[in-house]
N, C-alpha and C positions, 0 to 999 in steps of 0.2 A: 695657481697656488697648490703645492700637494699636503692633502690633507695628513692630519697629525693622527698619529696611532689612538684607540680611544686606548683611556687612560682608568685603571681598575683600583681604585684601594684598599688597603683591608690593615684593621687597627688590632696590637695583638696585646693586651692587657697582661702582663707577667702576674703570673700567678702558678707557679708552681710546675712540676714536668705532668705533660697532660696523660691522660688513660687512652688506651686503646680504641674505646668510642671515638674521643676527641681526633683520634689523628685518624679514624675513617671518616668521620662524619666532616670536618671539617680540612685538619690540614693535608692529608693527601690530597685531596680533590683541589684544594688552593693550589697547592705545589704544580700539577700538573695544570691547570687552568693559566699559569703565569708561562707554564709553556708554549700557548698560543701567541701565533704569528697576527701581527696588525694588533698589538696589548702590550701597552707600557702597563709593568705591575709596580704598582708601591705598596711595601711592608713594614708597616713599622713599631715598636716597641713603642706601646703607649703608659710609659713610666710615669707622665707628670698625671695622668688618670689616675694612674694606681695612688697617689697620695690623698685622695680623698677619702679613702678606706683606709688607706695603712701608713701607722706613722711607726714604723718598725723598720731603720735605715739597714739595718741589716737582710733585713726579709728582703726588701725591693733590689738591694744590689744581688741578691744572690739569685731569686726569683727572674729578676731580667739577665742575667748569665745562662739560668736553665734554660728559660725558653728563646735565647738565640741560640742556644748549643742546639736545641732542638729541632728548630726549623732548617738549620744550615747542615744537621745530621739525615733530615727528610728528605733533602735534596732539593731545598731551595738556590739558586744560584746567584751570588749577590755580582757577578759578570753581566747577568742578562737581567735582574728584577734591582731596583730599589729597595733596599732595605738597610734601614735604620732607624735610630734612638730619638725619638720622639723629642726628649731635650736639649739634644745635639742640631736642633733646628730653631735658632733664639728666634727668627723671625713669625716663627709659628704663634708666639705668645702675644708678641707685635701685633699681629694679624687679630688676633683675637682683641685686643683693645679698639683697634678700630671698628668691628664688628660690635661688639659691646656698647659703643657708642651712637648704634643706630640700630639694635635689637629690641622691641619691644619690654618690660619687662611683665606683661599680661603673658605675653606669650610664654614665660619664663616660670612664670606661677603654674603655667599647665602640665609643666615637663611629669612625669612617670613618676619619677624618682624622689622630687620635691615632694610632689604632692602626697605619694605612700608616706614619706615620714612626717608630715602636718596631720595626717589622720591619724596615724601609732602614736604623734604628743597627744591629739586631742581625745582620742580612745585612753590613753594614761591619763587625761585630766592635765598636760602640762601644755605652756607656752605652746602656740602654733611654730615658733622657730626654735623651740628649743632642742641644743645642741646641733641645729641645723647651722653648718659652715658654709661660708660663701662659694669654695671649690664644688660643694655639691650644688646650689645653685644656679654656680655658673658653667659646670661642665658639659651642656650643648653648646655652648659656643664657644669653647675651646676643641669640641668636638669638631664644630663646623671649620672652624680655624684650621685644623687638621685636613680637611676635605678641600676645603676652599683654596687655600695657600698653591696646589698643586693642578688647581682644575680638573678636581677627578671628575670624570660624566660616571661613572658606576661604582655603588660601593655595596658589596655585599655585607648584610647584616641579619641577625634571625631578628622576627616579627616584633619584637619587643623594643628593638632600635629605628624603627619606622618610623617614629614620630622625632626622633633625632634629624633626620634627614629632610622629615617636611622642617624642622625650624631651621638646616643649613639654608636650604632653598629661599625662604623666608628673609634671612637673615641676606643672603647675595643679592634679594630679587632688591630689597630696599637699599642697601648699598651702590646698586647699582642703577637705582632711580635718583638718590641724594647726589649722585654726583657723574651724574649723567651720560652714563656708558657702560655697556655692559663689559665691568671689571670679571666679572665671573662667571662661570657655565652654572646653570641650573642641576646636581646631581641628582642620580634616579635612585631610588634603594634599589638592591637585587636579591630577593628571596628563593633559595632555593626549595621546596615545598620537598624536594625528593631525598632529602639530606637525608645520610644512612642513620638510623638510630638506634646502638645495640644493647643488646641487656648485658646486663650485670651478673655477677655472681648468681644472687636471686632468683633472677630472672624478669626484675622490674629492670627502668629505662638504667643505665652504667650511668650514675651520678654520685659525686664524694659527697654529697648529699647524705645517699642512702649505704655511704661506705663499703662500695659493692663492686669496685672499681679494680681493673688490672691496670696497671701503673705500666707504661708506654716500655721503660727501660732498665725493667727491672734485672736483678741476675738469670740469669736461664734455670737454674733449681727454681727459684721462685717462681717465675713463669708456672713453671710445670705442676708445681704446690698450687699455684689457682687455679691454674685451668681444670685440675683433679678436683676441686674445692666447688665448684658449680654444683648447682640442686638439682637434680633430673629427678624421676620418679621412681619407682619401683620396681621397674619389670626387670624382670631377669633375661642372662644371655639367650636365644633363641625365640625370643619372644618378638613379635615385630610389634617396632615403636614408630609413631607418629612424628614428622617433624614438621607439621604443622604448630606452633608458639616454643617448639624446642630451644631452648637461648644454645645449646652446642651447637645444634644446624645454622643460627643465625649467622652466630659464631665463625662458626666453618665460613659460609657463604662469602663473609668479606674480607677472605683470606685465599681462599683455593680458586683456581679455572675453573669455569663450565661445565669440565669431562670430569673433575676430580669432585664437582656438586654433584654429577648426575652419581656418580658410583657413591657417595657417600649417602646419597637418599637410597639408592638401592640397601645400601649396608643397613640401614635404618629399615627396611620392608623383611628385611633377612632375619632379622634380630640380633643388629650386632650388641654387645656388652659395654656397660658404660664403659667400663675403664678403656676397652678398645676403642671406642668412640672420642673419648676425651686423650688419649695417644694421638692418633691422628689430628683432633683441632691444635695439639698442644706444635704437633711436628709443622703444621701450615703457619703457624702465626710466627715461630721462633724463625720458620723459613724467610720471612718479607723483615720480621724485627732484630734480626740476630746483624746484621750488617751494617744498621741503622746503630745499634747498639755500642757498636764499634765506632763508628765514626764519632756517636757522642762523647763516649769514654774519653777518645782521643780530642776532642773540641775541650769538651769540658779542664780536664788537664793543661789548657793551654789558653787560658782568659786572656792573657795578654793579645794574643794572637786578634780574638772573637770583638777586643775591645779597637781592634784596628780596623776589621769589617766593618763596625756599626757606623767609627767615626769616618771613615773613608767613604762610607756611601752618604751620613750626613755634610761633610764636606763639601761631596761632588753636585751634592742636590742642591745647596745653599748657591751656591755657583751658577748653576745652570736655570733657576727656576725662582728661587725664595727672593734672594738679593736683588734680584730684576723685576719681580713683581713689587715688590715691595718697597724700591727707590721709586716706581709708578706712584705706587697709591699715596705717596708721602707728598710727592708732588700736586694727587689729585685731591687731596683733603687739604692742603695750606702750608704742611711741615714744609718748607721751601728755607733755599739758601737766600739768607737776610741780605745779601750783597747783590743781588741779580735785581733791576728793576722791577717793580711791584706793578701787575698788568692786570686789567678785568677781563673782563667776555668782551667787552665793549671794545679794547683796544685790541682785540683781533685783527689781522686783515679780513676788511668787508664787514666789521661793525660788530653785533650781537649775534654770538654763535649758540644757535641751536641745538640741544643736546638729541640725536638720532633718533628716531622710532624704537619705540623698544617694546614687548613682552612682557606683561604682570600677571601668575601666577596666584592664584589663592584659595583660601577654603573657605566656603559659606559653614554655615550655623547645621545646615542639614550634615555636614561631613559629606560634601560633592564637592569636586574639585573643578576651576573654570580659569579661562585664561581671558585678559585682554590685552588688544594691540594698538598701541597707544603712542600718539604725535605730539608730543606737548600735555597739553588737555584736553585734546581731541580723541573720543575712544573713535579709533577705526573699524574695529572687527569685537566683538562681543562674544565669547563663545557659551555654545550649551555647556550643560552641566556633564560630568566624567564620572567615572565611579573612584577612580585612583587617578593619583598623581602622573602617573609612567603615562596613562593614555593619555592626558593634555600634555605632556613634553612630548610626546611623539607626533601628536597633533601639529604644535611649531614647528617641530624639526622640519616635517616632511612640506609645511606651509615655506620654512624661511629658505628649502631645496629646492621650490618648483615643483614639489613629487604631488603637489594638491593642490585643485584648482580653488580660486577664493567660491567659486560657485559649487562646488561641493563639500565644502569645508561643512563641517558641526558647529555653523558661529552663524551672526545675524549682523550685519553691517550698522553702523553707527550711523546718526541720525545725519542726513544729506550727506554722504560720503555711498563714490560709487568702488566697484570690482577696482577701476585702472585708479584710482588713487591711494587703494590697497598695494596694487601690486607697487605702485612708484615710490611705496614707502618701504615695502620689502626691499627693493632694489637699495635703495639708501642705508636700508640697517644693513646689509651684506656688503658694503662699501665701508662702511665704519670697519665692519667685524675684520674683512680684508685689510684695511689703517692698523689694526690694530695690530693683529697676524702680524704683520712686517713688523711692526716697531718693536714685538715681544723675544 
């Protein structure tokens, strides 16, 4: 069986054309990351997010035009990546009711977001739900729905979406105990901890926040008006300046080569002059942006066109991926065709079929994460405690590969269960998982 490419996603909320920070910190390094070989990427406008904040139809239509003009101007390639309109995927919503239907709602009470606004009522003295909408509520598991639908194994997210991922997982692992098979991969968060993060005008972090932002695609005069507009200090030409916390030099840095950082720190020991200083960042950034700018200008002029990518890569996806998983899970929850004889486990061939070995993930009370491997009611394998999520999914992985002996494993066998009854229950879930592989 040749294995399938892993599979990356990343959700891109419309909100406006991003800043300069935004597109080092984030979409360039996506852009080229979905250029990697062995990586199905998926990219997609997550519009039906955006209406939990914004009930302004104007703003969301225009907002998700800017930012697919944007990413498709970065040099995203919708040939080689997945990328589409989050509502152009009906099954996606689908998906989320079934999930909803076997999500806890404790676990639902805990999410980030809920719970910031029950403290801001109750800090106001108002209703613990007030004005709290159901869309915010229930937006991990439409989140998860998004993840799931596609079997991402990696989704990059910054640190504040991490508990989004533990309830995907959560959300799959019980879906996929309730009806016995594992419908879903477990996905991992991916946190990049090196993500560039540049200053602003200021010189604090470029956030529209602190309105201190260079705007991705702006006119080239304007460019040049901000880049002139930075705060440096006082020293005059001849004076040699530090660029150690410099926001120009950082500036520079994630726009020029090597040779053209090393000469521009020398310039800096030299005492070059701001205005010469902010020339030069202004010529490196308009150098990478000035091309990009073009292509939007041209995108953007031509919506028609941008509305044909999104629906042509949601099309193709429904096709290959959504409508086949999804005639699956309707069949494996009941939704069934009323004409076809009505069968149990029982009338199987060979009597009552046993749902495979399978894998439970979870989180104790300490916030230690632990796996069990499990036959029925039978726990097999008990594992230690994890510090994260990622090490007990790497844990199984490399258990359900052979890459780890059960006797070196970080688990403790279940009560009169030996090693070869482990491994014979591996062997059977990688049989299903195989069953499955074909039939998908």
């Amino acid at each position: 069986m040749t294995k399938r490419p892993l599979r990356v996603l990343t959700g891109i909320k419309p909100s406006g054309i991003p800043h300069i920070g935004n597109y080092v910190g984030a979409l360039r390094p996506a852009v080229a990351a979905s250029q990697t070989e062995d990586t199905e990427s998926f990219f997609f406008l997550a519009d039906l997010h955006s209406l939990v904040n914004t009930h302004d139809p104007t703003r969301i239509q225009r907002s998700t035009l800017e930012i697919a003009a944007t990413w498709l101007a970065a040099g995203l390639d919708p040939s080689k990546v997945w990328f589409y309109r989050q509502s152009d995927v009906p099954e996606t919503t689908e998906l989320m009711w079934l999930l909803t239907c076997v999500a806890g709602k404790g676990i639902l009470n805990r999410a980030h977001a809920y719970k910031a606004a029950v403290d801001k009522n109750r800090a106001d003295g108002e209703d613990d739900d007030a004005a709290v909408t159901a869309g915010l509520f229930m937006y991990p598991v439409l989140m998860a729905a998004d993840i799931l639908i596609f079997n991402a194994d990696r989704v990059p997210v910054g640190r504040d979406q991490i508990q989004h991922i533990e309830m995907a997982r959560d959300f799959a692992q019980r879906f996929n105990h309730v009806y016995g098979r594992d419908w879903f991969n477990l996905p991992e968060a991916v946190i990049d901890d090196n993500v560039a993060t540049l200053p602003g005008l200021d010189g604090r972090k470029m956030s529209k926040s602190y309105d201190n932002t260079i705007p991705l695609f702006v006119p080239q005069a304007q460019l040049k008006k901000l880049v002139f507009s930075i705060l440096t200090d006082s020293k005059m030409p001849g004076e040699a300046k530090s660029i150690d916390g410099s926001a120009l030099f950082q500036l520079y840095q994630a726009f020029a080569t090597p040779d053209e950082n090393a000469g521009f720190a020398a310039a800096f020991a030299d005492g070059i002059g701001w205005g010469d200083a902010k020339q030069q960042l202004f010529d490196v950034v308009e150098r990478e942006i000035a091309p990009m700018r073009e292509r939007y200008e041209d995108l953007i002029a031509r919506p028609a066109d941008i509305e044909d990518v999104l629906r042509d890569g949601g099309r193709r996806l429904r096709e290959r991926y959504a409508m086949p998983l999804l005639a699956q899970l309707r069949e494996a929850v009941g939704l069934r065709d009323l004409g076809r004889a009505v069968t149990t486990a029982a009338d199987a061939p060979g009597g009552t079929r046993a749902a495979p070995p399978m894998f439970k993930q979870y989180r104790e009370a300490d916030g230690r994460f632990h796996f069990k491997f499990v036959n029925g009611e039978r726990v097999l394998l008990q594992s230690h405690a994890f510090d994260a999520p990622r090490d007990a999914g790497q844990t199984i992985a490399r258990l359900r590969r052979g890459e780890l002996s059960i006797a070196d494993a970080p688990a403790s066998l279940g009560e009169g269960v030996d090693a070869a009854m482990v491994r014979t229950a591996l062997d059977a879930l990688a049989e299903a998982d195989a069953t499955k592989e074909t039939a998908s």
